[in-house]
C-alpha positions in Angstrom: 2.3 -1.2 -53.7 3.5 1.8 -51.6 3.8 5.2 -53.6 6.5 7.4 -52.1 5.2 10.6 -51.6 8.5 12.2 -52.5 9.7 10.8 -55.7 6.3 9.1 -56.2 8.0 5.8 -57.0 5.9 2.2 -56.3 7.3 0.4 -53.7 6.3 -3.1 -52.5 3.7 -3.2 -49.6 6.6 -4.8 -47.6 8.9 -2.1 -47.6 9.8 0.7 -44.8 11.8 2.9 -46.8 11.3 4.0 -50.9 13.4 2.3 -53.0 14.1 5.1 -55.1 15.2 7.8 -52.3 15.4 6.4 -49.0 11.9 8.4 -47.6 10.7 6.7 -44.7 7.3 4.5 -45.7 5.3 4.8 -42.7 1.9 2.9 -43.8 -1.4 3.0 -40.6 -4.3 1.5 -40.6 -7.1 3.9 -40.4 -10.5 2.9 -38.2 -13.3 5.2 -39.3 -16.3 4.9 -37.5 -19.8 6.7 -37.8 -20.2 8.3 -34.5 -23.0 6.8 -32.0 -23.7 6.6 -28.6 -20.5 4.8 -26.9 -20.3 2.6 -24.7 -16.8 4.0 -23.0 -17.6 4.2 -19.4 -17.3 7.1 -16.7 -14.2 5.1 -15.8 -12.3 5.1 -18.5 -12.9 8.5 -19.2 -11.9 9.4 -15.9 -8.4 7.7 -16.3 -7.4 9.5 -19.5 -7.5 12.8 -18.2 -6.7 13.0 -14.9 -5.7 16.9 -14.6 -8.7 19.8 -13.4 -9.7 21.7 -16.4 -9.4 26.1 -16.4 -10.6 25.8 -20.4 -10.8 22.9 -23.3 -9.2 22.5 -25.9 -10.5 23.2 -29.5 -10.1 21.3 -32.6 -8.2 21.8 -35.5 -10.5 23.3 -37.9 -8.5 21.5 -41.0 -8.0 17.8 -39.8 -11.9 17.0 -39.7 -12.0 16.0 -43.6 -12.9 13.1 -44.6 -11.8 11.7 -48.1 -12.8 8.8 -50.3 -10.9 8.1 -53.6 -7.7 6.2 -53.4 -4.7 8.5 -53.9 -6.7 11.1 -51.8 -6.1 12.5 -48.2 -7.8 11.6 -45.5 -7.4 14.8 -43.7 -7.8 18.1 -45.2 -4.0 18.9 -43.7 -3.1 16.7 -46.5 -0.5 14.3 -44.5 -2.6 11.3 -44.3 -3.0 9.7 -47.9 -5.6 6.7 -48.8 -3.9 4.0 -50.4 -7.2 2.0 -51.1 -10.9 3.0 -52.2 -12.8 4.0 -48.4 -16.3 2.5 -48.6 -18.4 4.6 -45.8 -21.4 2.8 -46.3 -20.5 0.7 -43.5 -20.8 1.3 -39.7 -17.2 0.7 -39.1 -14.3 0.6 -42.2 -10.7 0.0 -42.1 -8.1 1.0 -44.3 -4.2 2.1 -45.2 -2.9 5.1 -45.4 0.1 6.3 -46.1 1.7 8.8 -43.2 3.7 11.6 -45.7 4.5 13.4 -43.2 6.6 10.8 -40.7 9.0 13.2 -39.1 6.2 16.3 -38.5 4.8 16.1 -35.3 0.4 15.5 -34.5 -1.5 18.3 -34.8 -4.2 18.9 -32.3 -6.4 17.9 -30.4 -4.1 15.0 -30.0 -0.9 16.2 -29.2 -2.2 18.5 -26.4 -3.4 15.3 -24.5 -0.3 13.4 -24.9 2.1 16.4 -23.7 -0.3 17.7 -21.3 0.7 21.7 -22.4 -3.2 22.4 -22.4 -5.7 22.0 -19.7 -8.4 19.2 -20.7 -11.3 19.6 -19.6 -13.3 16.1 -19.3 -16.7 17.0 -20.3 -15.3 18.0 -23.9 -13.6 15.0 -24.5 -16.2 13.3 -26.5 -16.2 16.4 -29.0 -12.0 16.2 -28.9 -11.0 12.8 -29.2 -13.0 9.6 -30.4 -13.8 7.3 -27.5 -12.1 5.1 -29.3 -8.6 6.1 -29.0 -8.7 6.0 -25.3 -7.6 2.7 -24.6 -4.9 3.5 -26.7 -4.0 6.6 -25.2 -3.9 5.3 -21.6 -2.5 2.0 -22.0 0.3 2.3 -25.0 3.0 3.1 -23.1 2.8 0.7 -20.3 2.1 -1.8 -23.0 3.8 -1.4 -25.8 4.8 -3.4 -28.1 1.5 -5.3 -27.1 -0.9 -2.4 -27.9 -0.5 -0.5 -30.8 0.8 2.7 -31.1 -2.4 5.5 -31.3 -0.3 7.8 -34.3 -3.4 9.9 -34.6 -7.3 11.0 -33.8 -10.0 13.4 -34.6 -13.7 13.6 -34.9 -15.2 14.7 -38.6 -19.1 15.2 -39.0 -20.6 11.6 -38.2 -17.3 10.0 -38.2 -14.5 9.3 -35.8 -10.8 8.5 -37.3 -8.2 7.2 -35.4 -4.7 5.6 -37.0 -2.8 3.2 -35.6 0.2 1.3 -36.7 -0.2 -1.3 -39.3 -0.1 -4.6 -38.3 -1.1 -6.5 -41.0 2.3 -7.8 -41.5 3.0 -9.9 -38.6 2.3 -13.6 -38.5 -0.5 -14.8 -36.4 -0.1 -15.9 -32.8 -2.5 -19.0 -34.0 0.1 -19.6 -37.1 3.1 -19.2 -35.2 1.7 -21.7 -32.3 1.1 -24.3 -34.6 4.7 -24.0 -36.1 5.1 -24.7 -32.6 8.3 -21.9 -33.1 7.5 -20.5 -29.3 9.3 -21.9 -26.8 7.8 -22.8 -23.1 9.3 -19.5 -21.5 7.5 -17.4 -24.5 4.0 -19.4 -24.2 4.0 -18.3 -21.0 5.0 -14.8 -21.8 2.1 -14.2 -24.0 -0.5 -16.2 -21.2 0.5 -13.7 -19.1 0.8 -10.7 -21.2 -3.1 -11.3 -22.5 -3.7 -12.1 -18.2 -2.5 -8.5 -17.6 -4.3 -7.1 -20.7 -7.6 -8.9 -19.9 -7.6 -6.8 -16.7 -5.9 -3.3 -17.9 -9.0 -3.4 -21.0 -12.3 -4.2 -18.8 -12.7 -0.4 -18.2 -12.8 0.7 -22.3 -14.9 -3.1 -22.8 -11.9 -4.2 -24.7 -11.8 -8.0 -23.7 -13.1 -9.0 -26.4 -10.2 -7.8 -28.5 -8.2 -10.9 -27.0 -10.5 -13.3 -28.2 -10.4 -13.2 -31.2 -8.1 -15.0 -32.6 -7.3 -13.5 -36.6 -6.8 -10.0 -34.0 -3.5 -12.0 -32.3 -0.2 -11.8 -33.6 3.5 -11.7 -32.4 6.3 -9.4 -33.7 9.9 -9.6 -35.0 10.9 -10.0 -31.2 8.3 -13.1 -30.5 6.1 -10.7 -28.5 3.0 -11.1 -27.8 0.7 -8.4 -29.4 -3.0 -7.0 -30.2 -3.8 -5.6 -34.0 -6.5 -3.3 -33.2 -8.6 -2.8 -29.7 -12.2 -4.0 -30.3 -14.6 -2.5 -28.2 -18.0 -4.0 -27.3 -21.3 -2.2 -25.5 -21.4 -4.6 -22.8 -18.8 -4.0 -20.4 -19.7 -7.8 -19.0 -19.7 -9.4 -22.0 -16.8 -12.0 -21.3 -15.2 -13.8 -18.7 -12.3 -15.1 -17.4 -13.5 -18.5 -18.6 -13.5 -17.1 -22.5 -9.9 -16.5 -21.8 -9.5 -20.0 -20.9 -11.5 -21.5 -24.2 -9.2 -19.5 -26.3 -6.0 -20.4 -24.6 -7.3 -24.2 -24.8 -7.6 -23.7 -28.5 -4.3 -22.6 -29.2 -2.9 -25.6 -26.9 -5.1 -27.8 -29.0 -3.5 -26.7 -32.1 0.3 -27.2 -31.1 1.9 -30.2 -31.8 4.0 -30.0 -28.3 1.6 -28.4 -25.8 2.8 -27.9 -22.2 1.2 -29.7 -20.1 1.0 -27.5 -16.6 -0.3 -24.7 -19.6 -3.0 -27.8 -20.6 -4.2 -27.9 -17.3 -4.2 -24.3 -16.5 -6.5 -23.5 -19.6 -8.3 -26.8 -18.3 -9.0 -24.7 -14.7 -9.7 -21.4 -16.5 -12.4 -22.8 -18.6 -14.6 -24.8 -15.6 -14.1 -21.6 -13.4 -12.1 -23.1 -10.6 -9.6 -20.3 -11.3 -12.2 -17.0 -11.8 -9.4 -14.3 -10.9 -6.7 -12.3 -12.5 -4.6 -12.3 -9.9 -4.6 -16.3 -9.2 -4.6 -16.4 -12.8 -1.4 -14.1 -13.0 0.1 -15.9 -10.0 -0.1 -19.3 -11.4 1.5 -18.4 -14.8 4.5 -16.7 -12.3 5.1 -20.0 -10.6 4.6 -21.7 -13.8 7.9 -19.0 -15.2 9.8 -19.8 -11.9 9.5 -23.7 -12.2 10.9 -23.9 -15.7 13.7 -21.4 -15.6 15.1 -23.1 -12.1 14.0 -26.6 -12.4 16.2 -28.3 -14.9 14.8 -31.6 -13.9 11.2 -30.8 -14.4 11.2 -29.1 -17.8 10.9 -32.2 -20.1 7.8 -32.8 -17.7 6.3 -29.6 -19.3 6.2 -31.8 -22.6 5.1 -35.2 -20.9 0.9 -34.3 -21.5 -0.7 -37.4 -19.9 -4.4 -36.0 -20.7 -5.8 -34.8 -23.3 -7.2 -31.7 -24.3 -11.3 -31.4 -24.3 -12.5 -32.0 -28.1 -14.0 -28.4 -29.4 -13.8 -28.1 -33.4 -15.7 -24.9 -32.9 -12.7 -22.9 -31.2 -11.4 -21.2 -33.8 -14.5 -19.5 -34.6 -15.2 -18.1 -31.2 -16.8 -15.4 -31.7 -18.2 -12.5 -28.5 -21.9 -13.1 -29.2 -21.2 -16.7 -28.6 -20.0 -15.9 -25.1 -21.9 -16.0 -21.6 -22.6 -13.0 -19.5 -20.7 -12.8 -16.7 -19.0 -10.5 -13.9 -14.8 -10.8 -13.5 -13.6 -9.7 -10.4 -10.6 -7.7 -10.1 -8.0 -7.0 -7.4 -5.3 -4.5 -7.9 -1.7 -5.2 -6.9 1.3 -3.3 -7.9 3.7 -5.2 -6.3 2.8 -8.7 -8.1 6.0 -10.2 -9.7 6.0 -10.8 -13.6 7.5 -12.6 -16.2 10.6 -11.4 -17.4 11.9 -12.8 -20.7 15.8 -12.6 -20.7 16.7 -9.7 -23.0 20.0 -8.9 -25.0 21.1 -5.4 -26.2 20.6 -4.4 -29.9 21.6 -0.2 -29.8 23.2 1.9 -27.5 23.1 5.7 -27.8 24.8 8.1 -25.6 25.5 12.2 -25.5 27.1 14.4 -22.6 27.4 17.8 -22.5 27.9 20.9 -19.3 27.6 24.3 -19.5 28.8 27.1 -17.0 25.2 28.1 -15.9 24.0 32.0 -15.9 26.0 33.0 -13.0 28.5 31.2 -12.6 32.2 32.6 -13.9 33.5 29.0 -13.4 32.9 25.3 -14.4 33.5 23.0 -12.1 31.6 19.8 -13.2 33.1 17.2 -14.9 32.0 14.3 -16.8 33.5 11.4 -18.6 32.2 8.3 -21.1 34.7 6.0 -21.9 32.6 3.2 -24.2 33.6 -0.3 -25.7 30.6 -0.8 -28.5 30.9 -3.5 -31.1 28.1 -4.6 -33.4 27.0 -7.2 -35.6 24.1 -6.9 -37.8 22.9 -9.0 -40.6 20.0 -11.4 -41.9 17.9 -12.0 -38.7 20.8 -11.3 -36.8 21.2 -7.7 -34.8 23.6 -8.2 -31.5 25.9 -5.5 -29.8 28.3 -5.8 -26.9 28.8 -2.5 -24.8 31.0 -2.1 -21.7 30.7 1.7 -21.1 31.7 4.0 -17.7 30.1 6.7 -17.1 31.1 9.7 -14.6 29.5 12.5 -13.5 30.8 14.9 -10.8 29.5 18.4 -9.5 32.9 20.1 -8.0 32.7 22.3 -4.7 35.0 25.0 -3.0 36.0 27.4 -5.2 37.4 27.8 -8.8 40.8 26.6 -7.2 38.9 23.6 -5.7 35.8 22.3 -7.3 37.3 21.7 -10.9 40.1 20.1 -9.7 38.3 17.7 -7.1 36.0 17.0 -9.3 38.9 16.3 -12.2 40.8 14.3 -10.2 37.8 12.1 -9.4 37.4 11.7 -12.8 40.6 10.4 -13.5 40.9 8.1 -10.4 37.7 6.3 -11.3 38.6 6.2 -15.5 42.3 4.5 -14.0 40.7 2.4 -12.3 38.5 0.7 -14.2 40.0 0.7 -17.6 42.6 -1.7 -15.1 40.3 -3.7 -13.2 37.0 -4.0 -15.3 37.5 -6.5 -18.4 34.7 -9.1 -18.1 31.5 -9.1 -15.7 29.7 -6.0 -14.1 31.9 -5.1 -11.2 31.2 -6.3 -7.7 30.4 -4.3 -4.9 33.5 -4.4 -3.2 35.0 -3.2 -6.2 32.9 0.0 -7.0 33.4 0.9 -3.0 37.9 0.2 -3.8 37.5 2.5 -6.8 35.4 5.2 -4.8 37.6 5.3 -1.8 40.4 5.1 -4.0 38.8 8.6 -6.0 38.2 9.5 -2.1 41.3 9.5 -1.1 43.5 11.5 -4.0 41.0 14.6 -2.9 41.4 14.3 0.6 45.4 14.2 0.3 45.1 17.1 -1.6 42.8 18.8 0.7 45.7 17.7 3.8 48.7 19.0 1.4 47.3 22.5 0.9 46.2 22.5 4.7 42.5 23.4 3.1 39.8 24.1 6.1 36.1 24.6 6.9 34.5 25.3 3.5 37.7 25.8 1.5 38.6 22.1 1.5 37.2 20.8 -1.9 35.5 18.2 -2.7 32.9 16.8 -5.4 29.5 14.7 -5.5 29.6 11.4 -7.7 27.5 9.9 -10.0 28.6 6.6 -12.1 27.3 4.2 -14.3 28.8 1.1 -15.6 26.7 -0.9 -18.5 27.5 -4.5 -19.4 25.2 -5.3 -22.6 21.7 -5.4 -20.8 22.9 -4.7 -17.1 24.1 -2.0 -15.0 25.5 -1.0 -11.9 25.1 3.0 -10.7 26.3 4.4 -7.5 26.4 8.0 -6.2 27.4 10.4 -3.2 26.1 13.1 -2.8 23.1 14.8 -4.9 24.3 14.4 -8.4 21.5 12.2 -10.1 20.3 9.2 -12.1 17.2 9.0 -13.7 15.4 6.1 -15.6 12.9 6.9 -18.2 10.7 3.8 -20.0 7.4 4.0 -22.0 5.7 1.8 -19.1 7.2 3.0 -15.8 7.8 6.8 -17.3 11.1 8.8 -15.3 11.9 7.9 -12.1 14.6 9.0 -9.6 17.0 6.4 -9.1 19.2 8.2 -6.4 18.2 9.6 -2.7 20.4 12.5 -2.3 23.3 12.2 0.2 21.9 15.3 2.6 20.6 16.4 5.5 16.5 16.4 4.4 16.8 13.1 2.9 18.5 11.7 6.1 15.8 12.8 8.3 13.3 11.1 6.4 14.7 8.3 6.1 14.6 8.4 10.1 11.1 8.9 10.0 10.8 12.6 10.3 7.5 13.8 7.6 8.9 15.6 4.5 7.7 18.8 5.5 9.3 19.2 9.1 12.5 17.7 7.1 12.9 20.3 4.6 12.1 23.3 6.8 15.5 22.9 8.8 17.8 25.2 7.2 20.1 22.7 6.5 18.1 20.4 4.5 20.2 20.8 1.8 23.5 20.5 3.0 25.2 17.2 1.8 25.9 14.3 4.4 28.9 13.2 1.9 31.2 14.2 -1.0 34.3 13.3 -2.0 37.0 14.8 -0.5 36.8 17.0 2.5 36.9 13.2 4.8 38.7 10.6 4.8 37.1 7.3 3.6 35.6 6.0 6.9 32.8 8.5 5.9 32.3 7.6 2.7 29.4 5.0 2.0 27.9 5.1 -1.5 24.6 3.6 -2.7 24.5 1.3 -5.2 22.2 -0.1 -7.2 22.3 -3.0 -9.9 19.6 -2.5 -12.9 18.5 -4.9 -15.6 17.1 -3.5 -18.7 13.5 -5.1 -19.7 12.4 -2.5 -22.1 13.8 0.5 -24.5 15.5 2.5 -21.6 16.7 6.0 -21.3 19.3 6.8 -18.5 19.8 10.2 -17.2 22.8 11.3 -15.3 22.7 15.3 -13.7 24.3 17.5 -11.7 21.5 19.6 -9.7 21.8 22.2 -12.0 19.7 20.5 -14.1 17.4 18.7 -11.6 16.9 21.5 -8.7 13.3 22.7 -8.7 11.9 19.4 -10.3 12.8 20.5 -13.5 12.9 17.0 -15.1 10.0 15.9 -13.2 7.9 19.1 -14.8 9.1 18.8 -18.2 9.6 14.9 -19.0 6.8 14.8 -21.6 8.2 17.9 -23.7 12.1 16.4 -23.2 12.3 13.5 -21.8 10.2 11.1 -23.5 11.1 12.6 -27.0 14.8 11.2 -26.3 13.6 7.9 -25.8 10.5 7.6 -28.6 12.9 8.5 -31.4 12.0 12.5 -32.5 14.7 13.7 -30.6 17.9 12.9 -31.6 20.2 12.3 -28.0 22.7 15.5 -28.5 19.8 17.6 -29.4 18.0 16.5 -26.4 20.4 17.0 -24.0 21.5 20.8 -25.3 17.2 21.3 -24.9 17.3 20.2 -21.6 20.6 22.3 -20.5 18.9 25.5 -22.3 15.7 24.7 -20.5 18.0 24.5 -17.0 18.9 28.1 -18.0 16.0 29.5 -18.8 14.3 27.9 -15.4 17.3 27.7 -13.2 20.9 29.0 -14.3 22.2 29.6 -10.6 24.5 26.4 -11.1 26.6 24.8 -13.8 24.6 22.3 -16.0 25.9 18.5 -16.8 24.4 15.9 -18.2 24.8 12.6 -19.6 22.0 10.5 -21.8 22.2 7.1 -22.9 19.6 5.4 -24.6 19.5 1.4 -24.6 17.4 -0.8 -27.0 17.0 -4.0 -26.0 15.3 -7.2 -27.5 14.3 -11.0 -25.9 17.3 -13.1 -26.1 16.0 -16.0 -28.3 19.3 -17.9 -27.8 19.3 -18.1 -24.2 15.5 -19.3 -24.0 15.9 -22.2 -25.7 15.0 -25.1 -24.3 15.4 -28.8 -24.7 12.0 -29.8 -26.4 12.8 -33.8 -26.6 12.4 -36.2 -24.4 16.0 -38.2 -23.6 16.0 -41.8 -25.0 14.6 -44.3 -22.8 
């Protein structure tokens, strides 16, 4: 049972919310350790804080308080509650707690390192943060769901605490393999998801946390994911061919075992396959064969030899392992498995303000959405055709707001005729562009506009379908992309003259000393449509996804770039709500920049595999 901390009534352990009053029920399992000489190497320590120190940071002199009874904190801040007895006669203990505090945010010394407001400096981490926690800290966002979330840590006397998020709820992967519920697409997800983790965990000595196998489980989406990270001294403890005994015990376990997987565990374990990358690179071609080879995939049930004969699998255990040395290559630009995904929320919030010094706005922004959703019983879907239009106006009050207006309107026509099915084509989003094009430039001919009087307006558009989009842009109006794992990038190259010359080879520096580096190679507008040549760019959305369109009011001086851990990523992780995101980041655009007007326009995507589209015939056709 779960007592709310509001009303105090007793929930079932199940539940996420009280019964009673609605209170959010955020239990976390809580790993206290008595501190000893750690085996986390320079290496690791040297990835989680990357930044040169001026001071440290201190601790909180009330989260070091350690508690005992059940019913009592575990801090002396009172938020984190004991929901069973805490034995510290052990080395290492693990218990719930009860978060009564969900929506407040961490205290230090954790929050400083994950929104890098205070200098770190990296001989004081061991008396900051338990070694422990930084696996966690480094690798979460990249991996999430996979690695679980690091919701707090502190050092108290002898003991280091960290909490993480309970996942003593979710079946296990060696349950849910038996069940043989995962289809081939999804064993080969989690193959390579534990490949990629075996690698990213060497540094903190984490291997060992993937073979064990009452430490695997999968979640409500059929991902693959770790409990806990378990740490050993011995950073060369394991090796690739541990990976391999464990995969061939979970193949010996499944009723339908895939064959090419058989034989791949079969290659792991005798050592003929003794890197990551081969490793990773056969599970790739493994992906590519089954989702383009109709003909082949009953073959990934046809298993004409066994699997080796090892009753002793399931209790692999580390000490059992042999020493050994795993050789690892980096390389960023190694495909991966994607699982086909399907869209469960969309969120979205646009707003523009007049800037400090400007008497006029002449942005302009639209979102025209088509959202319906069906939720029920293992059942969450949503369909989402949206358009949205962003445009930064130029040449004058009697110019910029209506070029940018009528662009507005030109592309809204357009599409709400010619958009009722698929994602657009590229000829299409160029017709609807030249089209926008072309009202402005008449205009511009009409009132015999010249020079810098003729108006004009930059462009940037997005159209969603469900899980896919298509942006394009002229001119230096924006689109960003923020995602736990590849954190905010730039989508866009600005339309002017800096940009140009780099792309013809000229170094940044030389290009952005001319004195024209700014000036834009194309708007809407002032030419005719023989000069117009957008960029465009079609996305697919893999993870929770937070799209970012701006006028350069918001993104001159890399103001997003500066300030994405105190705005950006709160939009996306949930403790900002979207509107009050984007009024923080236009009143942050104020404070820092003001000379412009302000526009912006957040959506936030959720996304989920698409269980129905990776099914696959498991039967062999009658003979």
């Amino acid at each position: 049972m779960v007592v709310c901390s509001h009303c105090q009534f007793e929930n079932p352990g199940v539940n996420k919310f009280c019964q009673q009053c609605g209170a959010p029920l955020k239990l976390l399992l809580a790993r206290i350790s008595s501190v000893q000489a750690d085996p986390v190497s320079a290496e690791a320590v040297q990835t989680s804080a990357t930044r040169e120190p001026s001071e440290s940071v201190g601790l909180s002199p009330l989260k070091p308080a350690i508690a005992a009874a059940k019913g009592d904190y575990l801090d002396a801040e009172q938020r984190y509650q004991l929901q069973e007895t805490l034995d510290l006669s052990q080395p290492q203990v693990e218990v719930q707690v009860l978060d009564t505090q969900p929506d407040e945010p961490i205290s230090p010394p954790l929050s400083e390192l994950r929104s890098g407001e205070a200098p770190i400096n990296r001989a004081d981490l061991p008396e900051l943060i338990p070694a422990e926690a930084y696996p966690y800290l480094v690798l979460q966002d990249r991996f999430f769901p996979s690695i679980p979330e690091l919701q707090d840590a502190w050092l108290a006397g002898g003991y280091s605490v960290i909490l993480i998020e309970d996942r003593s709820d979710l079946p296990a992967l060696a349950t849910v393999w038996q069940q043989a519920s995962l289809d081939p697409l999804q064993q080969l997800h989690c193959f390579y998801l534990m490949s990629e983790l075996w690698e990213m965990l060497l540094p903190y000595h984490g291997q060992g946390s993937l073979l064990k196998l009452g430490n695997l489980c999968i979640d409500e989406d059929q991902i693959f994911c770790l409990r806990r990270i378990e740490r050993t001294a011995n950073r060369s403890a394991h090796t690739l061919q541990d990976l391999g005994l464990l995969w061939q015990a979970l193949l010996q376990s499944s009723s339908e075992p895939l064959a090419p997987l058989v034989a791949l565990a079969n290659l792991v374990t005798a050592g003929e396959i003794n890197q990551i990358e081969a490793l990773k690179s056969e599970l790739i071609a493994l992906a590519d064969s089954l989702q383009t080879n109709e003909a082949e995939r009953e073959s990934f049930f046809n298993l004409e030899s066994d699997l080796p004969d090892f009753s002793e699998a399931e209790a692999l255990k580390p000490e059992d392992f042999v020493e050994g040395e795993l050789e690892l290559e980096e390389n960023p630009d190694l495909p991966t498995i994607a699982l086909p995904m399907k869209l469960i929320g969309l969120e979205e919030a646009g707003q523009t303000h007049v800037g400090q010094q400007r008497e006029h706005n002449e942005d302009n922004y639209l979102i025209q959405s088509q959202i319906s959703k069906q939720e029920g019983i293992g059942c969450q879907t949503m369909e989402a055709r949206c358009l949205y239009v962003l445009c930064d106006g130029m040449g004058g009050h009697a110019g910029g707001e209506v070029a940018s207006r009528l662009a507005v309107e030109t592309l809204s026509a357009y599409f709400s005729e010619h958009w009722s099915t698929e994602l657009p084509e590229e000829w299409q989003l160029r017709e609807a562009i030249a089209q926008a094009n072309q009202k402005i430039y008449e205009m511009n001919e009409v009132e015999a506009r010249s020079g810098s009087a003729r108006m004009g307006t930059t462009l940037v558009m997005l159209l969603v379908d469900n899980a896919r989009a298509v942006a394009a842009h002229v001119g230096d109006s924006r689109l960003y992309r923020y995602t736990r794992r590849l954190d905010l990038q730039q989508l866009t190259v600005d339309h002017e003259v800096g940009q140009r010359e780099i792309q013809r080879g000229v170094e940044p520096a030389i290009a952005y000393a001319r004195p024209d580096a700014y000036q834009l190679t194309q708007a809407l507008g002032p030419r005719d449509q023989a000069e117009i040549d957008p960029s465009i760019t079609y996305l697919e959305f893999n993870e929770d996804t937070l799209l970012l369109l701006c006028s350069d009011g918001l993104s001159d001086r890399d103001l997003l770039e500066e300030n994405c851990d105190s705005h950006i990523s709160p939009m996306l992780r949930g403790s900002d709500s979207l509107d009050a995101g984007v009024s923080n980041l236009i009143e942050l655009a104020n404070e820092i920049n003001g000379h412009d007007n302000i526009t912006a326009i957040a959506l936030k995507l959720r996304v989920k595999p698409d269980l129905d589209k990776m099914q696959l015939k498991q039967t062999m056709p009658p003979s």
